[in-house]
Structure formats: C-alpha cells, structure tokens
C-alpha positions in Angstrom: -92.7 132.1 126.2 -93.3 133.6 122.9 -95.6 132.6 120.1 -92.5 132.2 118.0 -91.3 130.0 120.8 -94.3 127.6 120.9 -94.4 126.9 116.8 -90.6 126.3 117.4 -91.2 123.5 119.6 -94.0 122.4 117.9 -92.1 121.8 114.8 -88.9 120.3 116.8 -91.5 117.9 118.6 -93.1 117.1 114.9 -89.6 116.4 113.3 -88.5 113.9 116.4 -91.4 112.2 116.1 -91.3 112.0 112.1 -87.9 110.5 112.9 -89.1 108.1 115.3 -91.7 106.8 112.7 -89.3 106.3 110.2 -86.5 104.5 111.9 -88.5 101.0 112.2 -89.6 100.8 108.7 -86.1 101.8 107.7 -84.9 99.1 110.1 -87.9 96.4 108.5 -86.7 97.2 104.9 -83.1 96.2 105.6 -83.7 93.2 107.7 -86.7 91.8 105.2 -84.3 92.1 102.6 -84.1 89.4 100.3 -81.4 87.4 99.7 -78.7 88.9 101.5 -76.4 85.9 102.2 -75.6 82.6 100.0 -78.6 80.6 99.0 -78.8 76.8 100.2 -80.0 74.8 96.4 -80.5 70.7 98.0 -80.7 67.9 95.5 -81.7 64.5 96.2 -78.9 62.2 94.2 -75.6 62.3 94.2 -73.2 64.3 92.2 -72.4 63.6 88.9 -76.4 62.1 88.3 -79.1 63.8 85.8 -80.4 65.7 88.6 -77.3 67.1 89.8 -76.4 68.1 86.5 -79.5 70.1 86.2 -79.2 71.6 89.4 -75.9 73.3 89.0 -77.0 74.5 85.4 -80.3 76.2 87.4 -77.9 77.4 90.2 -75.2 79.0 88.0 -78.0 81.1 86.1 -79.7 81.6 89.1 -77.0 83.0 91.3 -76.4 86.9 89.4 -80.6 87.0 89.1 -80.8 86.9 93.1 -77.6 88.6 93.8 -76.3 85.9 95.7 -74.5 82.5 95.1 -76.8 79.4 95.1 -74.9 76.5 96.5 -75.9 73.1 95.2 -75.8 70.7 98.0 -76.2 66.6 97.4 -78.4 65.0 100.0 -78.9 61.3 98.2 -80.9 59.0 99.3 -83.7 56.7 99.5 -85.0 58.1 95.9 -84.4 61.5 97.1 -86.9 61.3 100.3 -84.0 62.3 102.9 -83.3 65.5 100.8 -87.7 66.3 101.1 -87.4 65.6 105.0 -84.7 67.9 105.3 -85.8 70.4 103.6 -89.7 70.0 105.5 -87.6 70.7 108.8 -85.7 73.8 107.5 -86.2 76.9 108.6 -89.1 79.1 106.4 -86.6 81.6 105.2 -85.7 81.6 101.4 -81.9 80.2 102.2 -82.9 76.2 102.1 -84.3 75.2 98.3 -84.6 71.8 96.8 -84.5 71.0 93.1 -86.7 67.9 93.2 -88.4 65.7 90.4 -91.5 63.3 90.7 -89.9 60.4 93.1 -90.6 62.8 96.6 -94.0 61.8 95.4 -93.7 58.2 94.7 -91.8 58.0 97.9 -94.6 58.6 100.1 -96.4 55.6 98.8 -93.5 52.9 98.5 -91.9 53.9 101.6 -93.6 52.7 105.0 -93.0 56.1 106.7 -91.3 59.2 105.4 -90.8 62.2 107.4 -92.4 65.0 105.3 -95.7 65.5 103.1 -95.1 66.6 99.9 -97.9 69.1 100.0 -97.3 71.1 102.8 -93.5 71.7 101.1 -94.2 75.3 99.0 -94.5 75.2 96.0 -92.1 77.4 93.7 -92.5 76.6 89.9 -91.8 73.6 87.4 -88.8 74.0 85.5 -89.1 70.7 83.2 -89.9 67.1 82.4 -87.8 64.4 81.8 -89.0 61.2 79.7 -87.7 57.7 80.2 -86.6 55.6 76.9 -87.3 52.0 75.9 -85.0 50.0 74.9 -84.2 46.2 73.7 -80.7 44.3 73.0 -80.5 44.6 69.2 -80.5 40.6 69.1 -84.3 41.3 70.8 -87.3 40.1 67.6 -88.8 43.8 67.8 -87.8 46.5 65.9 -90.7 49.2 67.4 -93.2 49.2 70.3 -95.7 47.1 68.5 -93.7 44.6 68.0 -92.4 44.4 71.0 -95.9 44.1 72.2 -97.3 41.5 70.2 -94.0 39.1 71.2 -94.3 40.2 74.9 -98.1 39.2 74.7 -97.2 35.6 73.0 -94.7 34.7 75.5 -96.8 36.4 78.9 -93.7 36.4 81.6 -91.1 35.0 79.6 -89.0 37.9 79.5 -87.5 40.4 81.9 -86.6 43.9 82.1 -84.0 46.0 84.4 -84.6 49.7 85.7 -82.4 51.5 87.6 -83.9 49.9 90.8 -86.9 49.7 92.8 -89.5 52.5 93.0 -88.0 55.0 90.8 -90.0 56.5 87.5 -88.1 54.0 85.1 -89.8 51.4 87.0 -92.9 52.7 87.3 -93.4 53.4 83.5 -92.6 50.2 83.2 -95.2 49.1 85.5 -97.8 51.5 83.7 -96.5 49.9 80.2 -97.3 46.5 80.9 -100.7 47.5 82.2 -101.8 49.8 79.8 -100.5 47.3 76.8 -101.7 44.2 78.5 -98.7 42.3 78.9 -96.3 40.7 81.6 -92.6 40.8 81.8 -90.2 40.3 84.9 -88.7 43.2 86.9 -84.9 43.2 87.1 -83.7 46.1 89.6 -80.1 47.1 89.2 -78.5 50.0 91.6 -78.6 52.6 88.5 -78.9 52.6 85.1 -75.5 52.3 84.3 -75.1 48.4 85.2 -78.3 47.8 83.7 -77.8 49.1 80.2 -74.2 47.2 80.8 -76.5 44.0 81.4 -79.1 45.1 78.6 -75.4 45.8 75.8 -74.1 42.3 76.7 -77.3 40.3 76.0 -77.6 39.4 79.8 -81.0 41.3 79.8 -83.4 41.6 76.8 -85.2 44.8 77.2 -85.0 48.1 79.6 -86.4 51.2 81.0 -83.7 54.1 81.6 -82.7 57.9 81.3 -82.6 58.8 77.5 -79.0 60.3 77.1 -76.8 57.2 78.1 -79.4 55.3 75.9 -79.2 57.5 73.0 -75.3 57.6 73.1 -75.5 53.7 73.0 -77.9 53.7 70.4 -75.9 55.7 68.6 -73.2 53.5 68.8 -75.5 50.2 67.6 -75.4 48.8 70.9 -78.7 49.0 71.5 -82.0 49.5 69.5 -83.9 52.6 71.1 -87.5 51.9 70.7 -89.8 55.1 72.2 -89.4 57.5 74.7 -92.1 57.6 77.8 -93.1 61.4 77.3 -96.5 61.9 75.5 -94.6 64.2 73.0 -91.4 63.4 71.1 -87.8 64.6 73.1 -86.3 67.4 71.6 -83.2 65.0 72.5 -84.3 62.7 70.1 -86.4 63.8 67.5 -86.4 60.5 65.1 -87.8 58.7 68.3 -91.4 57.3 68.6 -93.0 58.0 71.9 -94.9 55.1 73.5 -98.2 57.0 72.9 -98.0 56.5 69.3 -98.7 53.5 70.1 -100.4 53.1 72.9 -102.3 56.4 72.9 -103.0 58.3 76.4 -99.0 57.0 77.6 -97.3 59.6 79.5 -94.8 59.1 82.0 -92.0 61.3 82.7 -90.1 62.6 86.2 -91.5 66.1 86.7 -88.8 68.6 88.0 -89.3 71.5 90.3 -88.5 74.2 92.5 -89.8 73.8 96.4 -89.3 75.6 99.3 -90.0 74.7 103.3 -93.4 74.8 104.3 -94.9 78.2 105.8 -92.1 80.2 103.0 -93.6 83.7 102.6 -95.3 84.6 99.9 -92.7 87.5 98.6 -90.0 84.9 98.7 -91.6 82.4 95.9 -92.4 85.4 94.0 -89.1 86.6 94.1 -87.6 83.0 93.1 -90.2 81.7 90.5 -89.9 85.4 89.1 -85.7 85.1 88.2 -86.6 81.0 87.9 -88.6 82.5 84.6 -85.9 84.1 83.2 -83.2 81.0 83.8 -85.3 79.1 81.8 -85.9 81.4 79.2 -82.5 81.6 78.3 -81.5 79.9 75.1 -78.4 78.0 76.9 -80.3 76.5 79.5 -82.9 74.9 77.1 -79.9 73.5 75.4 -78.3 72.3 78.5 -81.7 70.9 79.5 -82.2 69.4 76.1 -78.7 68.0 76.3 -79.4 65.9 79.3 -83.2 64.4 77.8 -85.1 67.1 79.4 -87.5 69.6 78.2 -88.4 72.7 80.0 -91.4 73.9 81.6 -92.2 76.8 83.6 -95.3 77.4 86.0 -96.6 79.7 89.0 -96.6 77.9 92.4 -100.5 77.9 92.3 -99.7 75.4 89.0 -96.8 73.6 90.6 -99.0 72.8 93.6 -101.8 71.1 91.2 -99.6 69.3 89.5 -98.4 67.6 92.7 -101.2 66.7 93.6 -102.4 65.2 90.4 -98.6 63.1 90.8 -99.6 62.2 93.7 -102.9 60.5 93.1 -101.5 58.6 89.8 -98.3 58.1 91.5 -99.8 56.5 94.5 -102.2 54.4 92.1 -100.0 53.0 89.6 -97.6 51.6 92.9 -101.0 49.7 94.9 -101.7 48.3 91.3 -98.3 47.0 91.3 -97.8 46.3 94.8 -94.4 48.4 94.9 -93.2 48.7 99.0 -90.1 49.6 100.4 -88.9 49.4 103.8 
C-alpha cells in the first residue's frame, strides 16, 4: 500500500466519522424544535366571560409570533381550579398553556382539596390586572366611598351586598373592604355578575362588588351609581373613577392575570413564550382590547411572575381564614 493510499483512507475514515458526529445534533435540532404543531392555550371560565375574552385576544397575537396556531380551550369550573389541575397533569412540553388570573390561588384555600399546587405550575409572565368596581342602586344615601362608609358604619349589618358568588376576587375585595374600613354588611352570592347587577338595577340589592365594564355600561346608562374601582391606581377604563384607596389608603385588590405552564417546562420554552408574550402586549391594539374589557396590562419575567404568586398566595390565603370563606 502506498503512502498516497494511507492519507486516502485517513481522510475517508475522518470524513465518515465527521458525518457520524453531525447526524445526531442535526437530528436534536429538528426534534427540539419549538413549536412545531398547534399550541393548546386553556382557560378556566367559560366562553364568552372576561377571561375568555382576553384569552383569544392573547392567542390571536400570539399565534404568527410562535409560528403556530394557539387554540383557546374552555375548561370552567370550580373558579377555574379544574383548568390548574389539568394543566399540573399535562405533559412538560410547551403545547398545554393556561391563561389564568388570581382565583387558582384563592382556590387552594377555599377549596378542601385541589389537585395541583400553584407553585410548582411554571411560571411564564404577567400580562395584566383587572380591578373590581363598587357600586350602589342610585336610590342608595351615598354618593362616594366615604359616604358609603359612614352610613355602613351607622347601620353595622343592616345592609347587604351581592358578588358574583362565593370565593371569587369580587368577593374577596369585599371581604378586605369591610375589614380595612371597619364596617359590616351581608354577603349575597349570585352565580355571576350578571343577575346580581340585575338584582342591584331593580333595587332588590342595595350595593355590589363586580367586573367594571358591565358596571360602567350601566352607569352610563344611570342605572347605577359607580362609586370606586378596587385597583390601587385609577382604570384606564374609567378615568373619572375614584379608586377605593383614595379613601382608604393602602386598598388594592385586583385579579392578577398570567401566563403558566406545567410543572418541570424547560427553561427555553418560557423563554421562547414570555419573549413573543412581550411583544403581544406591547402592541397598541391589545392595550386597547385589554383596556376595553377593565384591564390594564402588565408584563414580567417568570422569576417576577413566580413572586408575585407567592405574595397572592399568602394575602390570598389570609384574607379567606379572616373571613372564614370554605368551599366543598
């Protein structure tokens, strides 16, 4: 065998193995591609609600960022608990999401048992708040939060309030109202806030805590006197409207909303979400459509997402053993 020979196999033995060593990370790249099939977007009320509403305005952005349709699916339920325990059994992959707001937390201390904990779900990034209103029947002797204060106060009990039921952030700000402001009035749950501002319009119930668009559109309308919203900052939905805390400073209590993903989700797929979640709610159209439905928007890292839920949790969890809240 020549010399020529020898470097000839050499290099043929260099180039297969070359080849060899390339063909798995080839392989790796195109199976750890991310997303290459439809994207799974949960949402814990049903369809038509203020959450689904704001689900299909994220997923409609989101779906050209990631190169793949997002698919909102309803999965309502016990104040959105069934949509965290499904998505706590789902498989760690980037194609099961859930758009979820502040009552997964609450959930885990009204409910006797729920099938996931909230902090083990990952953490993707905020994408807004939304702020409760209070409201009175106009007939109602208070024409601000003061007032309504200082006859709440005279008449400890007499009067009643509906939410939108049992356990839900309505309710709860209403639980943190009376305490904070020192005063006692009776809880009247309705199933949503539809037939409680119905009750509230035709005098059969004196005051309320509810979403802020279907208030505002009534208040509008002189149906209803809109006293303060429940955010520590004024809506952008309704400008002219107090807050509570301008009143009774420190208030704040508003249904965070977020972006979470199965527990054990890889790092690279959170960064590849929160990163296009950034740009759908920098958009000028989605602040509106936020805006439009009495949210504001609010963006964070997962590492900010996951203190915030923990902070809910604790302050959450407090607020329902001071009010001894349960649910079966």
């Amino acid at each position: 065998m020549s010399i020529e020979d020898i470097k000839l196999g050499r290099r043929l033995a260099l180039s297969a193995l070359a080849l060899g060593l390339a063909a798995p990370r080839i392989g790796f790249a195109q199976a750890g591609a991310y997303p290459s099939r439809a994207i799974k977007l949960m949402v814990g009320y049903p369809p038509g609600g203020g959450a689904d509403i704001l689900a299909r305005i994220v997923a409609n952005k989101l779906s050209p960022l990631m190169g793949q349709p997002v698919v909102v699916e309803n999965r309502s339920g016990a104040g959105s608990t069934i949509a965290a325990a499904s998505l706590a059994s789902a498989p760690a992959d980037g194609y099961t999401l859930l758009l979820a707001e502040s009552g997964i937390l609450v959930g885990t201390a009204i409910y006797d048992k729920v099938a996931y904990d909230p902090t083990t779900l990952t953490p993707i990034a905020a994408l807004g708040d939304l702020p409760y209103s209070l409201v009175v029947n106009p007939s109602f002797p208070a024409a601000n939060t003061r007032e309504l204060i200082d006859v709440l106060k005279a008449n400890p009990g007499k009067y009643s309030y509906a939410s939108p039921g049992v356990g839900n952030i309505a309710h709860l700000s209403a639980e943190m109202f009376q305490k904070e402001a020192g005063v006692q009035i009776v809880h009247v749950p309705y199933k949503g806030g539809t037939p409680a501002l119905a009750d509230l319009v035709s005098g059969q119930i004196p005051i309320c805590f509810v979403s802020l668009p279907p208030a505002l559109a009534l208040a509008r309308g002189g149906k209803l006197r809109l006293l303060a919203v429940t955010s520590a900052k004024r809506s952008p939905a309704a400008p002219d409207t107090p807050t509570i805390s301008e009143t009774l400073p420190g208030f704040n209590s508003v249904a965070s909303i977020f972006m979470l993903a199965p527990p054990g989700t890889p790092a690279a797929i959170v960064d590849r979400v929160n990163a296009a979640l950034r740009e759908v709610m920098a958009m000028p159209d989605v602040t509106a459509d936020f805006v439009a439905q009495g949210a504001t928007v609010e963006t964070s890292s997962p590492q900010q997402l996951s203190a915030l839920i923990r902070q809910e949790l604790a302050s959450w969890s407090s607020i329902v053993k001071s009010a001894n809240i349960r649910m079966e």
